[in-house]
N, C-alpha and C positions, 0 to 999 in steps of 0.2 A: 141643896147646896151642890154646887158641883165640884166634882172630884177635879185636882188638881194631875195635870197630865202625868202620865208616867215616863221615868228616867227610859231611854233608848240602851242604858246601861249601867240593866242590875248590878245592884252591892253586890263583892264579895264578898264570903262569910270569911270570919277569922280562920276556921280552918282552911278551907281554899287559899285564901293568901297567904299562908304561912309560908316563906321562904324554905324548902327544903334542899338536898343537895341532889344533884344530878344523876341518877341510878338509871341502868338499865342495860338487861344483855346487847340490844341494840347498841349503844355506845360504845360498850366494853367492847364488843364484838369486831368494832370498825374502829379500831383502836387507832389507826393509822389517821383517820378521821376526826377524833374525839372530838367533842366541841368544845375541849378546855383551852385550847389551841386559839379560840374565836372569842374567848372569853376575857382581852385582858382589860385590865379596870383603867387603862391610860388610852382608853376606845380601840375600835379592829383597825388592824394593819399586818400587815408581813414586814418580818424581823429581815428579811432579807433581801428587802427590797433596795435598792440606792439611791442618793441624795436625788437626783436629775430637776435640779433648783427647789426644792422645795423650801416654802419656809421652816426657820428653825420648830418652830411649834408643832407642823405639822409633821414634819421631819420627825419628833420625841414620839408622838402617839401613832406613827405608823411603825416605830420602831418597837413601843411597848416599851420607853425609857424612863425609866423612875428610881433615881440613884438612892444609896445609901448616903443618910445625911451627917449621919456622928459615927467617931472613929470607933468608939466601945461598943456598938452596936456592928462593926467590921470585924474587931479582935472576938467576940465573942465568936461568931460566924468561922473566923479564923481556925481558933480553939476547937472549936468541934471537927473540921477537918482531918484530924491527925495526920498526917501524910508520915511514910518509914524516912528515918532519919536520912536525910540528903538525897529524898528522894524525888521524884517530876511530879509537878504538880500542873494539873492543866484548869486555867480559869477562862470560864465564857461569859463572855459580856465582860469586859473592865471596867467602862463607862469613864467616871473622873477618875478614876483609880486607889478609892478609899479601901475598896477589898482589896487589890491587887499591893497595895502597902502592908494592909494587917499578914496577908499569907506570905509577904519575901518571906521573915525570919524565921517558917516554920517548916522553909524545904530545900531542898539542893538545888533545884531547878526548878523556876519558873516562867511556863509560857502563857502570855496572856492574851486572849482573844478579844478581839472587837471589830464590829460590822460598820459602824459610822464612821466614816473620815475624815468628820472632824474632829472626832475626839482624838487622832492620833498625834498629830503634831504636839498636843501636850502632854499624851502619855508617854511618849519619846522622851521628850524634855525631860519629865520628872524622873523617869526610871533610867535614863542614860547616863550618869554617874560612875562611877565604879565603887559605889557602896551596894550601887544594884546589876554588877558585873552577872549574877543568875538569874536575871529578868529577864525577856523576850516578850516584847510586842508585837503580837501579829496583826494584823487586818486582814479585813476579808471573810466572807462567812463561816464561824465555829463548823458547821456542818457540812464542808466540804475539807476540810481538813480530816488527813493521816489519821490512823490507829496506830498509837505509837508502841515500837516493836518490845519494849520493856514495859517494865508493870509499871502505872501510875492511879494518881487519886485526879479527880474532878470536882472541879468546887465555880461556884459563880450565884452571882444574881441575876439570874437566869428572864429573859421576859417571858412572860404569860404567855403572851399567843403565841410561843414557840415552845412550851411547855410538854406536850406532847412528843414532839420531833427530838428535841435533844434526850429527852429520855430515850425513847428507843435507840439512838445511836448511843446512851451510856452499855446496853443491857446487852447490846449486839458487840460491844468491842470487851473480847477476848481475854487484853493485857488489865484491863481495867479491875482496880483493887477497892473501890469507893468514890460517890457521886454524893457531893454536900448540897446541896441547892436550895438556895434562896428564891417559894416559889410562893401562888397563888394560896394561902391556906385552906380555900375550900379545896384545890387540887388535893395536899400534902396530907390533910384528913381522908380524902376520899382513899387515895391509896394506900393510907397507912392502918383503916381498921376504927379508925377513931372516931366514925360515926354508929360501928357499932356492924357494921358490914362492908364487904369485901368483897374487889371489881373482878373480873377475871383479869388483869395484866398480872395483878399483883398475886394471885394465886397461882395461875400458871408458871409465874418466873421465880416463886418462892423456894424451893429445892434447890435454887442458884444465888441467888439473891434474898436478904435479907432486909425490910424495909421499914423505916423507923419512923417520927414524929418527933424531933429531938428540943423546938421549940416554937414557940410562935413574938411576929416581929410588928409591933405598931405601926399602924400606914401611915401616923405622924413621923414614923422615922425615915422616911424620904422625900425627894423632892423631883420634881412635882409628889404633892400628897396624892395614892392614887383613891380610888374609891372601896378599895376592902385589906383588911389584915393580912399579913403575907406568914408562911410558916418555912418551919428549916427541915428538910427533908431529905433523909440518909438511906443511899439503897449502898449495901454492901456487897461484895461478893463473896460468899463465903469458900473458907480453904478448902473445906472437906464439904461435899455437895451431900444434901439429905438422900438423896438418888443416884444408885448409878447410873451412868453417862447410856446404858443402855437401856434403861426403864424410861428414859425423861421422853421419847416419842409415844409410850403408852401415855404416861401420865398427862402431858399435853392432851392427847385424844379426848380420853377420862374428861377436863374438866373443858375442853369445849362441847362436848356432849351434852353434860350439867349445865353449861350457862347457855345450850339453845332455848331454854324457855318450853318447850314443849312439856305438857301436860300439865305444867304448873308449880310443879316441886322438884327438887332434887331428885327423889327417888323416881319418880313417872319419867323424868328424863334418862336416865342411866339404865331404867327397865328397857328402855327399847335395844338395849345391845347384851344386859344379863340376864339372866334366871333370876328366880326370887329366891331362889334357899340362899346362893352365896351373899345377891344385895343385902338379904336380912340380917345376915350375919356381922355382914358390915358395918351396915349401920347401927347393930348394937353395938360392934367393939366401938365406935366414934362416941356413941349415946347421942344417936340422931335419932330423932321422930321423924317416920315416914311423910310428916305432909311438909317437912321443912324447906323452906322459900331459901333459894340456893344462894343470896348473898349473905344469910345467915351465915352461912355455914365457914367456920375458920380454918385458916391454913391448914394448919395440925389434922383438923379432923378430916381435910382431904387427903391428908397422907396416910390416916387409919385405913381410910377407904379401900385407897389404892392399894397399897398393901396386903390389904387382905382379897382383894377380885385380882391382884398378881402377886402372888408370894414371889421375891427377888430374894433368889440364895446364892450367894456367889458361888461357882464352883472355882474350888482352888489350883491351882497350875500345878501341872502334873511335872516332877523333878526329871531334868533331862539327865542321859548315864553320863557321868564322865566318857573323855577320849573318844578315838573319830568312832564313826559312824560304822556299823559294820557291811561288811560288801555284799549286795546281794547274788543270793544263788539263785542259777537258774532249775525249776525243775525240768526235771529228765525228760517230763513227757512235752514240753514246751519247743512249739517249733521255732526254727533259725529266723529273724528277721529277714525282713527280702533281702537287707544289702547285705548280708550275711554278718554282720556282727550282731555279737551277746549282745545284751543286757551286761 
């Protein structure tokens, strides 16, 4: 009997195909890069590219447009924002303006961002009243705007293939007090810990930033439906830094070290720059095992680390004396300057 031809392309096995999430120091590392950025579920585009006639359709999916469709599913989003009583709140992406309605009554000031021009003539319209005298519609790309000089919160439904970019300009602006974002939830897991490991962004800028998972949003609840679950994703700044301002270039070092990948664990990587009596030590205070795969490894227990390969003791400021300064004498045996005056 003869055999029937063989497939040109073997089955996958269940485990091979099992959708997993995106890891890897490579990634992490070219963070500027990510491929989360390439990733949006409404097909690839740049979010900042301009109309130059396109169709509307094609217009949406280079833009990574996929509005929220129900107001309660806005106010919620809203609500988690908290912005300080009357204070700036800055929204990217407005789209039809169902977020940009739920967060007027939750701030002093609101400026709201959008990159398509067509959606402005109606965000004008709706917001130009004088019940929304603290609205501001911008156009024009989110990412080429101001760091504004006062503290503010960031909140938006953010597109996917820009996901990447507008984070790091949350994390790099200074005044910035909280970033809400409505994002990809594989992204909002990956960052937040919630698959159980942790990328270097989120590690690195932890001592600064605090980074949450605060819910996840059905892809029924927009429109166009796109093709995966979206999550709500809170980096905060916190007031008082785990770190002093003069440990954070150690600590940076520290855990890009650990996420080169070299030797295969946490410890083989960080050996290349310590001794082994202090790493060991370390890593007991953490309660790491020496062969530990370094996206295991969490925030906190990188802070044991470090802590302990740099003890950070403040030294306290030394009390200056009351009243001026005293004059100084010269000594006796000290010659005359050339032009002939003292000291």
């Amino acid at each position: 009997m003869a055999r029937a031809p063989r497939s040109p392309h073997p089955a996958r096995s269940r485990e091979t195909s099992r959708a997993h999430p995106p890891y890897g120091t490579r990634a992490d590392r070219a963070h500027g890069r990510d491929r989360d950025r390439d990733r949006s579920p409404a097909g690839p585009g740049n979010a900042g590219s301009r109309d130059g006639g396109r169709s509307p359709d094609r217009a949406r999916r280079e833009l990574s447009q996929n509005f929220l469709a129900r107001r309660a599913v806005a106010e919620r989003v809203a609500r988690l924002v908290r912005p300080a009583p009357g204070g700036l709140v800055l929204e990217v992406g407005a789209g039809r303006g169902v977020l940009t309605e739920a967060l007027a009554p939750y701030c002093g000031r609101l400026i709201a961002h959008e990159i398509d021009p067509r959606l402005l003539p109606a965000l004008r319209d709706r917001f130009g009243g004088p019940h929304h005298a603290h609205v501001r519609i911008s156009g024009g790309d989110f990412l080429a705007a101001p760091v504004p000089r006062e503290p503010f919160a960031l909140a938006g439904n953010i597109p996917y293939s820009r996901t990447a970019e507008i984070v790091d300009w949350a994390l790099r602006a200074r005044t910035l007090t909280s970033a809400t974002f409505v994002t990809q939830l594989e992204y909002a897991r990956k960052r937040t810990g919630d698959y159980g490991r942790w990328s270097l962004l989120t590690v690195r800028n932890w001592p600064c930033h605090e980074w949450r998972l605060l819910g996840r949003i059905s892809r029924r609840e927009f429109r166009p439906v796109p093709r995966v679950d979206s999550g709500i994703l809170r980096i905060e700044r916190r007031e008082r830094p785990l770190l002093p301002a003069a440990a954070l270039g150690d600590y940076h070092r520290m855990v890009e070290l650990g996420f080169s990948g070299v030797g295969g664990s946490l410890y083989a990587s960080l050996r290349r720059a310590h001794r082994a009596g202090p790493l060991d030590a370390a890593f007991r205070g953490a309660r790491l095992d020496r062969s530990v795969v370094v996206a295991y490894v969490t925030p906190e227990q990188w802070l044991t680390v470090f802590r302990t390969l740099w003890p950070v003791r403040p030294q306290p400021a030394r009390p200056r004396p009351a009243g001026p300064r005293p004059a100084r004498v010269r000594r006796p045996d000290t010659p005359p300057r050339p032009d002939g005056q003292n000291d």
